[in-house]
C-alpha positions in Angstrom: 93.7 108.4 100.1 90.1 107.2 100.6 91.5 103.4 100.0 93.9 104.2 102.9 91.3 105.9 104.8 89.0 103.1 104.6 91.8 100.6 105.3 91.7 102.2 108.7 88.0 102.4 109.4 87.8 99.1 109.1 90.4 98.2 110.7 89.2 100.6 113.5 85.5 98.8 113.4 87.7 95.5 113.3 89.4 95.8 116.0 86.8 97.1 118.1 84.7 94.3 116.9 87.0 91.7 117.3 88.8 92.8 120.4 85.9 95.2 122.4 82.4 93.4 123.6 80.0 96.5 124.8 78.7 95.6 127.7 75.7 97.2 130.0 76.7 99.5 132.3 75.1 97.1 135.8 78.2 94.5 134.2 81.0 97.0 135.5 83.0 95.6 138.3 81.5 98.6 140.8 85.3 99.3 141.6 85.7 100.5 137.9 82.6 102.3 138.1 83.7 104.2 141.4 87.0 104.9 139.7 85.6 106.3 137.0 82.9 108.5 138.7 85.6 110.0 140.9 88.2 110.9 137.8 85.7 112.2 135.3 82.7 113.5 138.3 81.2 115.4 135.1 81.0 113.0 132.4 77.6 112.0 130.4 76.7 110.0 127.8 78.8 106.5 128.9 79.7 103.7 126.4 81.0 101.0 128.3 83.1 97.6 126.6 85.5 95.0 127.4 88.6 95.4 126.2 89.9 92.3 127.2 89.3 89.6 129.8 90.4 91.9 133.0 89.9 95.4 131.2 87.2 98.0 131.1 87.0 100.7 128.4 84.3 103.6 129.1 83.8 106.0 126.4 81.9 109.4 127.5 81.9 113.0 127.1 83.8 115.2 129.1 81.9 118.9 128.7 82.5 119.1 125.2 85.6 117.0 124.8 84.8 113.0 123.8 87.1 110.6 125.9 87.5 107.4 126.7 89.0 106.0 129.6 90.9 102.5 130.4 90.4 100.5 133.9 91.3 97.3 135.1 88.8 95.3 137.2 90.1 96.5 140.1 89.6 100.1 139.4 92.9 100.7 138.8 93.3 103.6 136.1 95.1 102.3 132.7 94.9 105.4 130.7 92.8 108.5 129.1 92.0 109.2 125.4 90.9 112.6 124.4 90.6 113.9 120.9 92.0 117.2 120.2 93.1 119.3 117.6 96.3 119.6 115.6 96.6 122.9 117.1 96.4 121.8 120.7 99.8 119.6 120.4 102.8 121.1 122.6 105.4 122.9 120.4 107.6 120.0 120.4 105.3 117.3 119.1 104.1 119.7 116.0 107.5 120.6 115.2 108.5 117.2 115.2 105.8 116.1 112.9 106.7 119.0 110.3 109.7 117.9 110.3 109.6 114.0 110.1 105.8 114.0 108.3 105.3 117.5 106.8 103.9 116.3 103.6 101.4 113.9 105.0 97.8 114.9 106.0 96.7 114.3 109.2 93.0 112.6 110.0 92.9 111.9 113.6 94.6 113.8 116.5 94.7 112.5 120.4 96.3 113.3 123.5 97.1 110.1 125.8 97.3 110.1 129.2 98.6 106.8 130.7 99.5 105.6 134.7 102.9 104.6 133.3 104.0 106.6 130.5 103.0 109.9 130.9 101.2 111.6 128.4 101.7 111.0 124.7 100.6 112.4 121.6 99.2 109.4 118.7 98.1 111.0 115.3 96.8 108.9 112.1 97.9 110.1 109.0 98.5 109.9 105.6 99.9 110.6 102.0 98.7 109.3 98.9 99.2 105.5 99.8 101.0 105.4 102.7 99.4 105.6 106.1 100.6 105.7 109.4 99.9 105.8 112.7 102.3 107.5 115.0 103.0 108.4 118.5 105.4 111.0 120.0 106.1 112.0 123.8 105.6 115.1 124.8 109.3 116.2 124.1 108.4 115.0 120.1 110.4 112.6 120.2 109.1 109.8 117.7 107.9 107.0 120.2 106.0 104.5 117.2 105.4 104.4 113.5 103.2 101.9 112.6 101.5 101.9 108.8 98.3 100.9 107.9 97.8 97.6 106.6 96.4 97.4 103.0 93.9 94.1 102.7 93.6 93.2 99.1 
């Protein structure tokens, strides 16, 4: 379990490394920045990156729940990423997971919110070696399984 969970920290910091330059906050398009101030009025604490070469990520807090939020330069909303608990999935999703994953332990829980899908649930888990990271609709129906790649 810790090889698997390390496996996906570093891919995490990988990805985010390879993939997400932080930026300074005056070297947002000010169309993202309006676009964010009007859909999260109350956030604090802003982490802002590049995501790619038109895309703007923002992580911040929300009251107490941490988000991040996806623009493209034209301030057009991409999606919303917000951490939650296991116990905060609609009945469908958790059932679903028992089902399909019941044995596997889960390490990371979060509810996405996107201009073109909806919402969708993404969890990262794992069992012994394997580990996964999957993504069900709000109905639980199993959208993506995607396992962790081992490095040698």
């Amino acid at each position: 379990m810790k090889k698997i969970m390390s496996v996906l920290l570093l891919g995490s910091i990988f990805y985010s490394v390879s993939f997400a330059q932080k930026i300074t906050t005056d070297k947002v398009p000010a169309l993202v920045t309006r676009a964010f101030i009007s859909k999260f009025p109350a956030s604090n604490q802003q982490s802002w990156s590049m995501e790619g070469k038109n895309t703007y990520e923002v992580v911040f807090f929300n009251g107490n729940k941490k988000q991040s939020a996806t623009y493209k330069e034209d301030g057009t909303w991409l999606e919303t990423e917000t951490e939650i608990k296991f116990s905060q999935l609609p009945h469908a999703v958790s059932a679903a997971f028992n089902k399909q994953f019941g044995g596997f332990t889960i390490q990371e829980t979060t509810e996405v919110e996107t201009a073109d899908k909806g919402t969708l649930y993404e969890l990262v888990i794992n069992q012994g070696k394997e580990g996964y990271e999957v993504q069900f609709s709000a109905k639980g129906d199993l959208l993506k399984k995607e396992a962790a790649k081992e490095e040698d």
